[in-house]
C-alpha positions as CSV (number, residue, x, y, z in Angstrom):
1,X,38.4,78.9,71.9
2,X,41.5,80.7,73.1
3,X,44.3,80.0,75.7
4,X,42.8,82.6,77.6
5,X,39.5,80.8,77.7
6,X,41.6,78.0,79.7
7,X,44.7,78.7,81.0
8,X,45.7,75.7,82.1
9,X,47.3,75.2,79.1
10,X,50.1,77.4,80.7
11,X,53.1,74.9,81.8
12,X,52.5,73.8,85.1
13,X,54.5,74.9,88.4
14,X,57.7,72.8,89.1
15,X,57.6,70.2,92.1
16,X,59.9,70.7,94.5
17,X,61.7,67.8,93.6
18,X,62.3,68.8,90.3
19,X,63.8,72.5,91.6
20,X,65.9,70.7,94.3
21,X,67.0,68.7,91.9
22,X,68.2,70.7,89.7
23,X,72.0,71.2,88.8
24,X,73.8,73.3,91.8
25,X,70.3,74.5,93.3
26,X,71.1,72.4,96.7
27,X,74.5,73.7,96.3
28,X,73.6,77.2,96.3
29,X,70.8,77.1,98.7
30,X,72.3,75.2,101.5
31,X,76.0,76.9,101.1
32,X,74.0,80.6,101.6
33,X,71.9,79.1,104.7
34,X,75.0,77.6,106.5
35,X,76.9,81.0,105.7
36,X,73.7,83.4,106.7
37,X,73.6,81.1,109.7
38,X,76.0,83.7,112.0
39,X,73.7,86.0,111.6
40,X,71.5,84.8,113.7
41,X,74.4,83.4,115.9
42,X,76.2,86.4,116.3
43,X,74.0,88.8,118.4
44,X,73.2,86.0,121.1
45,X,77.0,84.7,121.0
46,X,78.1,88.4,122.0
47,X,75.8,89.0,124.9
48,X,76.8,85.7,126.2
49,X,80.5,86.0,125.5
50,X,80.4,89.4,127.3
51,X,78.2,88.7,130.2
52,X,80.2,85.3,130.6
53,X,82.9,87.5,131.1
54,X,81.7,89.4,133.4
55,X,80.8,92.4,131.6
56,X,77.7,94.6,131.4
57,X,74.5,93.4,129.4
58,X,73.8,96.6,128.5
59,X,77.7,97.0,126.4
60,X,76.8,93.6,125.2
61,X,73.6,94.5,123.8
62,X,75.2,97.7,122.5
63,X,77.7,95.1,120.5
64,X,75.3,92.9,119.2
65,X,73.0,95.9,117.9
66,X,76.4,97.6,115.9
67,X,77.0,94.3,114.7
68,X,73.7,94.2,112.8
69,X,73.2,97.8,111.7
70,X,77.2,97.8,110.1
71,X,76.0,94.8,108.3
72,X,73.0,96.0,107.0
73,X,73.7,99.5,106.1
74,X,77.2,98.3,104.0
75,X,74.4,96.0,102.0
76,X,74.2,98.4,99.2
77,X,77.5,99.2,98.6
78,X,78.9,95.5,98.6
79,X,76.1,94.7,96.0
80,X,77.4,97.9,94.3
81,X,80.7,96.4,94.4
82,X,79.1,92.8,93.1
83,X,77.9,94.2,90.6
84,X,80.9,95.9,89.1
85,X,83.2,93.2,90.2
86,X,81.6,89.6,90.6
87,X,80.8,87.6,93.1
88,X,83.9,86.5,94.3
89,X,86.1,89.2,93.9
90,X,83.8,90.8,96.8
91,X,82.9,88.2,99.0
92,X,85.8,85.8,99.2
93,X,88.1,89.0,101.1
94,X,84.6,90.1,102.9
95,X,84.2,86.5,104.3
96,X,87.7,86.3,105.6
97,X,87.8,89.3,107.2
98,X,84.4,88.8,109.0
99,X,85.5,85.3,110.1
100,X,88.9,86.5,111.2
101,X,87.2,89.1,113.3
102,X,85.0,87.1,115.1
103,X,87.5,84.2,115.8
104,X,89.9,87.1,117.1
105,X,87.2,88.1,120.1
106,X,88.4,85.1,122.2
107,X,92.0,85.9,121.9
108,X,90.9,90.0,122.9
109,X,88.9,88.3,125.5
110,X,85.4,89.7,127.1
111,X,87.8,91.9,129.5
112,X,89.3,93.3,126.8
113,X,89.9,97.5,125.7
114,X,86.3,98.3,125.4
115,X,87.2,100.3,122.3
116,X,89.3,97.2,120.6
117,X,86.6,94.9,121.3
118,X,83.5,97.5,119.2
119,X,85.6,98.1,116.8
120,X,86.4,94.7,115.7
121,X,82.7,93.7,116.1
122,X,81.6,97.1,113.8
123,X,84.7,96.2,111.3
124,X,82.9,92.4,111.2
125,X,79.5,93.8,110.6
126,X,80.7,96.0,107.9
127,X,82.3,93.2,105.9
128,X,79.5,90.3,106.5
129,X,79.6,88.6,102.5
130,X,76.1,90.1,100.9
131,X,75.2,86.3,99.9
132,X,71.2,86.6,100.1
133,X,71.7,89.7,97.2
134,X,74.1,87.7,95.4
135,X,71.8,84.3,95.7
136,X,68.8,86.5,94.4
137,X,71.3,87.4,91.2
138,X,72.0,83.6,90.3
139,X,69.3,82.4,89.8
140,X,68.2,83.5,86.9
141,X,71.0,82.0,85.7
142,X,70.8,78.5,87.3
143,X,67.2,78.1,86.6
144,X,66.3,80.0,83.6
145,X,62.4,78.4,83.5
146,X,60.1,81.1,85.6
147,X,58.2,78.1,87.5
148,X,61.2,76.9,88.7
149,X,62.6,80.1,90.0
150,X,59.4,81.1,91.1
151,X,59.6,77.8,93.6
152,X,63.4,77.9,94.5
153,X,63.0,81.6,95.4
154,X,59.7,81.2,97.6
155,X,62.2,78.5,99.4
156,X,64.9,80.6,99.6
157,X,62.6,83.6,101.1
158,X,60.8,81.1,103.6
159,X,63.7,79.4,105.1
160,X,65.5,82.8,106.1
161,X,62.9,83.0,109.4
162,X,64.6,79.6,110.2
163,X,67.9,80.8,110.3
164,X,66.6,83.3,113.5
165,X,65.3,80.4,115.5
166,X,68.1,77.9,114.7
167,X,71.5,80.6,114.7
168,X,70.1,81.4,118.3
169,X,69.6,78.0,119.4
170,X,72.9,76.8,117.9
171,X,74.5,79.5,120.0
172,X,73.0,79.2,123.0
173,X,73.8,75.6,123.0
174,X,77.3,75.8,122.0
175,X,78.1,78.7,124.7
176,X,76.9,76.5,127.2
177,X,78.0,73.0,126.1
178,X,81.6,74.5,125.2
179,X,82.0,77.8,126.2
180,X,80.9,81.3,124.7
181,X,84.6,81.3,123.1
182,X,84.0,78.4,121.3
183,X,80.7,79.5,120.1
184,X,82.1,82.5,118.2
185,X,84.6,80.1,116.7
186,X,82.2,77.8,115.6
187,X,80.3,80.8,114.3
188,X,83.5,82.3,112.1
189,X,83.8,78.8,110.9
190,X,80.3,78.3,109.6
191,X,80.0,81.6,107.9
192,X,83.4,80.9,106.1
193,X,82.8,77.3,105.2
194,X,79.2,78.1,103.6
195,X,80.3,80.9,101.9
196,X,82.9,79.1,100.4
197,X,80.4,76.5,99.1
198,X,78.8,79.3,97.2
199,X,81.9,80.8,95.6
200,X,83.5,77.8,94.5
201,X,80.1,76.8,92.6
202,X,80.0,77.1,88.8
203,X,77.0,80.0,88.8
204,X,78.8,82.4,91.4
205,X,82.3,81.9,90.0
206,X,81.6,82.7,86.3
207,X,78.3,85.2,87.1
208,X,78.8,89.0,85.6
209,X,76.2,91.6,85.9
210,X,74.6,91.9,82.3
211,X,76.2,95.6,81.2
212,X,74.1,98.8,80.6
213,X,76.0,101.0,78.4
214,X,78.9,99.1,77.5
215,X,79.8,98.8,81.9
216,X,79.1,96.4,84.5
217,X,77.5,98.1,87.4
218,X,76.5,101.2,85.6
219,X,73.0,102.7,85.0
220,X,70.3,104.5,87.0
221,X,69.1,102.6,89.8
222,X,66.7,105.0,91.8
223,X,63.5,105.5,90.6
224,X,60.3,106.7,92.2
225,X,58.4,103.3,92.4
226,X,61.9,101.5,93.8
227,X,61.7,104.2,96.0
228,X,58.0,103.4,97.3
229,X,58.7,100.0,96.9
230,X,61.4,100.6,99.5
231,X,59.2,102.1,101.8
232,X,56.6,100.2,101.8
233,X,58.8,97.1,103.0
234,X,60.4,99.0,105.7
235,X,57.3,99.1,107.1
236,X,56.6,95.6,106.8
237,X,60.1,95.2,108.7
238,X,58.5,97.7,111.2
239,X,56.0,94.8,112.0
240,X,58.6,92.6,112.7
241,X,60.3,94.8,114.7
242,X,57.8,95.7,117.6
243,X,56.4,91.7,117.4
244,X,59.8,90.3,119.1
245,X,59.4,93.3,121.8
246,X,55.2,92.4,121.9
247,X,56.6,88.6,122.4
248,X,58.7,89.7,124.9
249,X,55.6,91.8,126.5
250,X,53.7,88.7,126.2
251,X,56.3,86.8,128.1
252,X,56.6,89.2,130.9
253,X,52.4,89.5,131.1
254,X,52.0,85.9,131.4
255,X,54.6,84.8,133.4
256,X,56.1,82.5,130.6
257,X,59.7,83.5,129.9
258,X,59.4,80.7,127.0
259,X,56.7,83.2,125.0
260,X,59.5,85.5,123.9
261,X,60.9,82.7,121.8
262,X,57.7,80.8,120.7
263,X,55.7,83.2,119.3
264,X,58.8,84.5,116.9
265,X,59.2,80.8,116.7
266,X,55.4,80.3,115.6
267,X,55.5,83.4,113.0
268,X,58.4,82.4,111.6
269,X,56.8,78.4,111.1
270,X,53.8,80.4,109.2
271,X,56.0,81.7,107.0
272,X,57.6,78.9,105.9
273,X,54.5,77.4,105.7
274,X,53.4,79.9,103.1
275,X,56.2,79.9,101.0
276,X,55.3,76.3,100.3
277,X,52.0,76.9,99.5
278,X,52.3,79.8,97.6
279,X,55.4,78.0,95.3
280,X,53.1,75.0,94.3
281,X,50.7,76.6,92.0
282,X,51.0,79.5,89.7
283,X,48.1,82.5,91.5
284,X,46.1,85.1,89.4
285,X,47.1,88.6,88.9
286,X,49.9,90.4,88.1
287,X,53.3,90.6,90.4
288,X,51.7,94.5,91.7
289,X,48.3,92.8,92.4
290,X,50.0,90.3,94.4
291,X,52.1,92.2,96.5
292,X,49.4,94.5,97.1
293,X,47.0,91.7,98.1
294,X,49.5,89.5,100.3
295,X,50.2,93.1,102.1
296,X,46.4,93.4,103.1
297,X,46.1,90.0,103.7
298,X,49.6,90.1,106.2
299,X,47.4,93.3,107.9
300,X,44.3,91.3,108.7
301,X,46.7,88.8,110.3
302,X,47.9,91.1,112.9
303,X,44.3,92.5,113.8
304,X,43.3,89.5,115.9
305,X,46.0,89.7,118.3
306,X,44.7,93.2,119.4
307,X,42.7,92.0,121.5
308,X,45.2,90.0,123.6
309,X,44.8,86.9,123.7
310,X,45.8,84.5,126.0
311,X,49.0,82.3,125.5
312,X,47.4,79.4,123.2
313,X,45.9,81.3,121.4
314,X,48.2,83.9,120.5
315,X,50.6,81.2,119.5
316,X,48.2,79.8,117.0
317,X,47.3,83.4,115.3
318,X,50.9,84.4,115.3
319,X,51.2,81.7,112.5
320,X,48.4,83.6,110.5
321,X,50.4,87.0,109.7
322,X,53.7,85.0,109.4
323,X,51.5,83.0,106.6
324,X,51.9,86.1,104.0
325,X,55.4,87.4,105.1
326,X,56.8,85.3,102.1
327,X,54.6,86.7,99.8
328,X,55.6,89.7,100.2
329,X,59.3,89.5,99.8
330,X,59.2,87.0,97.0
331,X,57.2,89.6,95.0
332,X,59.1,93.1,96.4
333,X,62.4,90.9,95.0
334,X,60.0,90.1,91.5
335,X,59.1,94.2,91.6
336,X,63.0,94.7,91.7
337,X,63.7,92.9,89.0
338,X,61.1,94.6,86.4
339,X,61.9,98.2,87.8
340,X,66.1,98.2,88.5
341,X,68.0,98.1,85.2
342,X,70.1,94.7,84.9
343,X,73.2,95.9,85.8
344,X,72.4,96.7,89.0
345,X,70.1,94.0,90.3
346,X,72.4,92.7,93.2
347,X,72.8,96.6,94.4
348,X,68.8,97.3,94.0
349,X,68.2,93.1,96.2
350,X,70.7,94.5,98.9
351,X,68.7,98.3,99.0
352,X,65.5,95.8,99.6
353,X,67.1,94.2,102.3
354,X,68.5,97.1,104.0
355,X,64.8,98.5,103.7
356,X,63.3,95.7,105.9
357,X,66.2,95.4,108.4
358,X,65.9,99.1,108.9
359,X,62.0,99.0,109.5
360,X,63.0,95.7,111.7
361,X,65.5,98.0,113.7
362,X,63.0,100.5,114.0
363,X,60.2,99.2,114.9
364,X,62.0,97.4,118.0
365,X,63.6,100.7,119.3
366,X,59.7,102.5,119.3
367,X,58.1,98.8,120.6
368,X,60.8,99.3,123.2
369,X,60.5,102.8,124.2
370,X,56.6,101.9,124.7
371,X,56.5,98.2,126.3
372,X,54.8,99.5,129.0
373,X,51.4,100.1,127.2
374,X,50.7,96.7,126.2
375,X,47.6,97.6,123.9
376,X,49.6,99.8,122.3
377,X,52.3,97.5,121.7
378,X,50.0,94.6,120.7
379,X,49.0,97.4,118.1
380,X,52.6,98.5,116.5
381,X,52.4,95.2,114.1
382,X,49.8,96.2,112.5
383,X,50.6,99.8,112.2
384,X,53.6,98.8,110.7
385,X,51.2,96.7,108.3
386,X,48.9,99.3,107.6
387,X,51.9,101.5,106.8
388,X,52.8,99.3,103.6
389,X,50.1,98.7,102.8
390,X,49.1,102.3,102.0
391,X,52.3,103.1,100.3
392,X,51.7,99.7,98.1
393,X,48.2,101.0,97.2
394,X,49.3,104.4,96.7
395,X,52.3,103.8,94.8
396,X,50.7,101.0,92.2
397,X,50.6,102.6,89.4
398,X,54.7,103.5,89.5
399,X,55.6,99.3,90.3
400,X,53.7,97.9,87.3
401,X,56.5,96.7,84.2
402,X,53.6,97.9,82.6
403,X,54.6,101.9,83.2
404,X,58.3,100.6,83.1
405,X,59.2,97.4,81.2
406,X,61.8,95.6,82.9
407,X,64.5,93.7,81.6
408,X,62.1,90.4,81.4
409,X,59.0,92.1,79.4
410,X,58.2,94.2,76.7
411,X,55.7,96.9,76.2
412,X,52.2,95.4,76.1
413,X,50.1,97.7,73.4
414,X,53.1,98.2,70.5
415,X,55.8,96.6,69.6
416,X,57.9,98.6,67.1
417,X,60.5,97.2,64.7
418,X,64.3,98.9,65.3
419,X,65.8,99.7,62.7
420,X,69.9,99.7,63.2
421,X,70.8,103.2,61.3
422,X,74.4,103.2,59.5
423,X,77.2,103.4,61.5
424,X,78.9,107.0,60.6
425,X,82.2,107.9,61.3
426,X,83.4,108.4,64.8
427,X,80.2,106.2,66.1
428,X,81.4,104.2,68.8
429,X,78.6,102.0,69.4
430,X,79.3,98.6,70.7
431,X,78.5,95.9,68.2
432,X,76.7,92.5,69.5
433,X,79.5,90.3,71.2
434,X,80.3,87.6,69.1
435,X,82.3,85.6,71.8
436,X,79.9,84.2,74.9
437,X,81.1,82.1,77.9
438,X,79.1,79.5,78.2
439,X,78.7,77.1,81.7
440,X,77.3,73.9,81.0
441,X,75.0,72.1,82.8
442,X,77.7,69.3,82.8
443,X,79.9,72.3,85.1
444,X,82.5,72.9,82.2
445,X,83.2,76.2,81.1
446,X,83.7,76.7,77.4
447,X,84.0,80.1,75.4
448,X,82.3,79.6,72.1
449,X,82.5,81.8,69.0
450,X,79.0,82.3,67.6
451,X,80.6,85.1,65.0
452,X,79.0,82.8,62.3
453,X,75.3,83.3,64.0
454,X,73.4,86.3,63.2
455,X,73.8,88.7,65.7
456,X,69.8,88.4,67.1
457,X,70.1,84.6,67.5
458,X,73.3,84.4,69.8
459,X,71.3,84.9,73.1
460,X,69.4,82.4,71.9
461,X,72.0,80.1,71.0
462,X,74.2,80.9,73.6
463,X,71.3,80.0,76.5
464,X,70.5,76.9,74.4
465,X,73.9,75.8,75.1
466,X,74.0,76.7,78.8
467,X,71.4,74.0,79.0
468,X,73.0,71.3,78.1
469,X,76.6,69.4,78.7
470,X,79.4,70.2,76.7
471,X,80.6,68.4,73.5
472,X,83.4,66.4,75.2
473,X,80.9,65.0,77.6
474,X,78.4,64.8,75.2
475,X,79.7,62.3,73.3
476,X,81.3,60.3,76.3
477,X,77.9,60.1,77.3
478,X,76.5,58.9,74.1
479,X,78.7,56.4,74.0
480,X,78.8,54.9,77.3
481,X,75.2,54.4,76.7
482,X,74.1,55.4,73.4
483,X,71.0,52.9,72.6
484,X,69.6,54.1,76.2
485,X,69.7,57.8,75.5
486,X,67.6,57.0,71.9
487,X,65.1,55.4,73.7
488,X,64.9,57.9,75.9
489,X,64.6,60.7,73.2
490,X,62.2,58.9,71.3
491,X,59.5,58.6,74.5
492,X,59.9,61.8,75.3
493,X,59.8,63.3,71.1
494,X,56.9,61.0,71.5
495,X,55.3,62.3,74.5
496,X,55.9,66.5,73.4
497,X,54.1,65.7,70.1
498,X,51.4,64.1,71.4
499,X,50.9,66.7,73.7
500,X,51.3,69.6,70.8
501,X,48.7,67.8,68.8
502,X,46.3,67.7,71.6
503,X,46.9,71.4,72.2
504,X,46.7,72.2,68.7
505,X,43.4,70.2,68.4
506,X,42.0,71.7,71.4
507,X,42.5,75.8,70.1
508,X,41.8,75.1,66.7
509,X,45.6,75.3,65.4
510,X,45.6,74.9,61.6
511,X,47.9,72.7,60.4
512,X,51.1,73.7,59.6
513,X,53.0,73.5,56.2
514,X,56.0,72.6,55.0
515,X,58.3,69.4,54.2
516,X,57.4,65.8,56.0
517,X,59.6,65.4,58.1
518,X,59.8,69.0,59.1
519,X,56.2,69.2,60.2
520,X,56.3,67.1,63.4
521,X,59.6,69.3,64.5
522,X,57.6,72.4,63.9
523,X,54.1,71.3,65.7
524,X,56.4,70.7,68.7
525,X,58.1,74.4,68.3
526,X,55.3,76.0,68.3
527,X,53.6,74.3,71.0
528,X,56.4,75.2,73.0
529,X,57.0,78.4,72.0
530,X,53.6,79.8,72.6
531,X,52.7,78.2,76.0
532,X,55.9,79.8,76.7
533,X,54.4,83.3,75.7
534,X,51.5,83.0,77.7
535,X,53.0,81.9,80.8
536,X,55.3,85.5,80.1
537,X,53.0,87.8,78.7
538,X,49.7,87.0,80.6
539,X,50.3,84.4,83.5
540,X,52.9,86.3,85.0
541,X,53.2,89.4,82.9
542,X,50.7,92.1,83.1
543,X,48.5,90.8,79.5
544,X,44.9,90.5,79.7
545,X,42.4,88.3,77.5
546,X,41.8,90.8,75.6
547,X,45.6,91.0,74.0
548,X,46.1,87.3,74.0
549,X,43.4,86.5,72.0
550,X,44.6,89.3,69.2
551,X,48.0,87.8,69.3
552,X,46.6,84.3,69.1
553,X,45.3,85.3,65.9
554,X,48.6,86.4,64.3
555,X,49.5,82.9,65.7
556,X,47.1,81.5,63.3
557,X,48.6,83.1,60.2
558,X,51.8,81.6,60.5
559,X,51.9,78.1,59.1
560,X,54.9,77.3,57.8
561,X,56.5,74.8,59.7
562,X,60.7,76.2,59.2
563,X,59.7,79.2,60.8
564,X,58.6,77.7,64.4
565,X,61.7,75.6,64.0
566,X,64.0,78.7,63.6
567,X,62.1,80.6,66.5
568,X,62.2,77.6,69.0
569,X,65.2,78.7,71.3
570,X,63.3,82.4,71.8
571,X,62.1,84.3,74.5
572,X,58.2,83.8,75.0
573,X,58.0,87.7,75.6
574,X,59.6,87.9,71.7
575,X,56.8,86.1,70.2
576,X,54.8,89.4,69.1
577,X,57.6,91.1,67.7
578,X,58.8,88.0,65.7
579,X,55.3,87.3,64.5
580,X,55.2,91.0,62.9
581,X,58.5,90.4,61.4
582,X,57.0,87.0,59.5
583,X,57.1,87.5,56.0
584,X,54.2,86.6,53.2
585,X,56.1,83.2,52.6
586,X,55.8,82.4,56.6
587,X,51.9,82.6,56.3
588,X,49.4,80.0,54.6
589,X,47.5,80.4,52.0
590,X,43.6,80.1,53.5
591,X,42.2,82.0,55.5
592,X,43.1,81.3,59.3
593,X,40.2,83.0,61.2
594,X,37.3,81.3,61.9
């Protein structure tokens, strides 16, 4: 028996309440919601603020339009900047500017120098803080276990649709409660309080780009499948596009002005309603098959409402398309981060983002320029689908880490041992940092010298200590309530071996080797370890059966119980390389197979 035979010995996927409860995760996520929030407020606050003053709906709409575009098409080259910089170094001045801009309209006033008026409104757009790319880069950081990320980042994806039915609303209502002046204030002061909730977190202020040849930000970012990958979302944003104009159409067929907001409404419920679903349970396939799959599935959506359906119904299939929309971006963000280098992830996010806001952008302008053929506009959505889709299947072979191992995965068939040649004179290759700045989970900051570590165990080391509290609070903790935190340990020491015996029983494990009281310490570690690996190599890494159960029986050699204890801090994608690098002493003396 194997772990491929039943994987379900793969951890399972975090609850939700585990992920929101993790340190800064609430933090994070509702700081870059509240600060995201103008952009849905922004485009409705113009048109009202200039046809409140008496000016022309189509300048207005011109406004709100260069608002959006300046903010998108800048998205690369703040991540750029984010990347080389940090986090706050970029979007502390952006947010300030953006927010002085807008709070300055009502002092220009709606009657204002036409020219003064766009170009504050472009110069706000242009500096917008990139905080969905730079939320994206953290957390890897904040939540280093997969399951967890893979949850918080379904969230994260899901509840952006919100943002475009509640930044209208919140507009709407505060132009006409208050005035449209006040709603652009309020609208400067959200976007600068929630960004300031992000910034002044622990993850954002201390998070640096990991460096590709010895610089931040440096490193090839293009290549052919981030290229199709690209594509294939702008058509995806296409579909979005020409379904607010075929809402709109729907409004004006049916006589129900209210269409033009429920329908986006209903889409954008679907797919929320997908990102929950698709974050509670771990689905087969690799990240390519997935997107692939979600992107067909997001095309049959679209193909019932060709046929026009009446209002009712068309509100109840709009939720069906809307279902996958999640899908899609949570995995085009996972494709990013196996096929940009690491140096540049928050520059490659903010290329992904532009992608879909310029196939959103585009798909509107053709939807509108053809409103008046209502088949054919019930149709756009899905040629925007079908679009995607073809590139996705087209371009498969060039998104797999398999072709191109990202940062997260190694290559699958061979895993060669690297030998460091001697330095010679005049080399000036950078040696392993020996100093690491390390952010507890108790918020502290600490650097720590691990010169005394062996330079292939200070990653290691170094993310063992992120996860847990500092020494100072450490031992204020164990002595406020020392006899609690041993009983504690002891359950839970107690619980993780009986569940390493069980597995170990269950795959035929041979017992490992070794001193007494080492041996209990070592079952655990290797329990660990390798459901670790699988969850990496096969769950979500592109491993089939086939190369598990090989590797499962170079697990079986290695009984000694020291040498699962030394590897218990590694990387589950590491554990074929470190198996090959066991010596004869770290392997038993009868035969293993069976």
């Amino acid at each position: 028996m194997t772990l491929a035979d039943h994987p379900t010995t793969a951890p399972t996927p975090a609850t939700y309440g585990a992920v929101l409860g993790s340190r800064h995760v609430v933090r994070l996520l509702g700081g870059t919601l509240t600060g995201r929030l103008p952009n849905g407020m922004v485009p409705v606050g113009l048109v009202l603020w200039i046809t409140g003053g008496g000016g022309s709906l189509a300048f207005a709409g011109l406004l709100a339009a260069l608002y959006g575009l300046a903010s998108g098409l800048s998205q690369p080259v703040k991540g750029r900047l984010m990347d080389r910089y940090g986090q706050t170094r970029v979007s502390a001045p952006a947010v300030l500017l953006n927010s002085s801009c807008l709070a300055a309209l009502p002092w220009l006033g709606a009657g204002g120098h036409p020219a003064a008026v766009t170009t504050v409104v472009g110069l706000a757009g242009l500096v917008t803080p990139p905080l969905e790319a730079g939320l994206r880069a953290l957390w890897p950081a904040v939540l280093p276990d997969l399951g967890r990320r893979r949850v918080v980042q379904a969230l994260d994806t899901g509840s952006q649709g919100l943002l475009y039915i509640a930044g209208p609303l919140l507009a709407s209502w505060l132009a006409t409660a208050y005035g449209p002046d006040t709603a652009l204030t309020a609208t400067a002061a959200l976007g600068l309080v929630g960004t300031a909730v992000v910034l002044t977190a622990a993850p954002s202020r201390t998070w640096r780009p990991a460096a590709a040849d010895g610089a931040a930000g440096s490193g090839r970012l293009m290549s052919v499948g981030l290229v199709l990958l690209f594509n294939a979302l702008a058509g995806t944003g296409f579909a979005l596009g020409a379904m607010n104009v075929w809402a709109a159409g729907m409004a004006s067929t049916h006589g129900l002005a209210m269409l033009s907001g429920v329908l986006p409404a209903a889409f954008s419920t679907g797919s929320f309603l997908g990102g929950l679903v698709y974050a509670r349970r771990a689905w087969p396939g690799t990240t390519t098959t997935q997107l692939i799959t979600t992107s067909a599935l997001f095309l049959l959506g679209w193909v019932p409402l060709l046929v026009q359906p009446g209002p009712r119904t068309a509100i109840a299939l709009t939720v069906l398309p809307g279902l996958f929309l999640t899908l899609i971006i949570t995995n085009g963000f996972h494709t990013v981060d196996a096929l940009a280098p690491a140096s540049r992830t928050t520059e490659a996010y903010a290329w992904l983002i532009l992608s879909v806001g310029t196939g959103q952008a585009a798909g509107t302008a053709l939807a509108g320029a053809l409103a008046e053929r209502p088949h054919v506009l019930a149709a756009l959505p899905a040629a925007g689908a079908a679009t995607a889709l073809i590139i996705l299947t087209l371009a498969r072979r060039k998104l797999g880490p398999g072709r191109r191992p990202g940062r997260h995965r190694r290559p699958r068939h061979h895993q060669p041992h690297h030998v460091n040649p001697p330095l010679l004179e005049g080399d000036t290759r950078m040696a392993v940092r020996t100093e690491w700045q390390i952010v507890h989970s108790c918020g502290h900051e600490i650097t720590h010298d691990l010169s005394d570590r062996p330079a292939d165990k200070r990653a290691g080391f170094a993310r063992w200590l992120g996860g847990r509290d500092c020494t100072d609070c450490w031992k204020a903790a164990r002595d406020s309530d020392n006899v609690a935190k041993e009983e504690w340990l002891a359950a839970k020491r107690a619980e993780e071996q009986q569940a390493a015996l069980a597995w170990a029983e269950q795959f035929e494990m041979p017992p490992l080797e070794g001193p007494e009281r080492a041996l209990a310490w070592g079952e655990r570690s290797r329990f660990q370890l390798v459901t670790t690996a699988y969850t990496a190599l096969v769950t979500e890494g592109t491993w089939d059966e086939a190369d598990w159960s090989a590797l499962e029986e170079k697990i079986r050699t290695v009984t000694r119980a020291g040498w699962w204890i030394d590897q218990r801090d590694a990387d589950g994608t590491d554990l074929p390389e470190l198996l090959d690098a066991a010596t004869a002493n770290d392997r038993g003396t009868e035969n293993p197979f069976r």
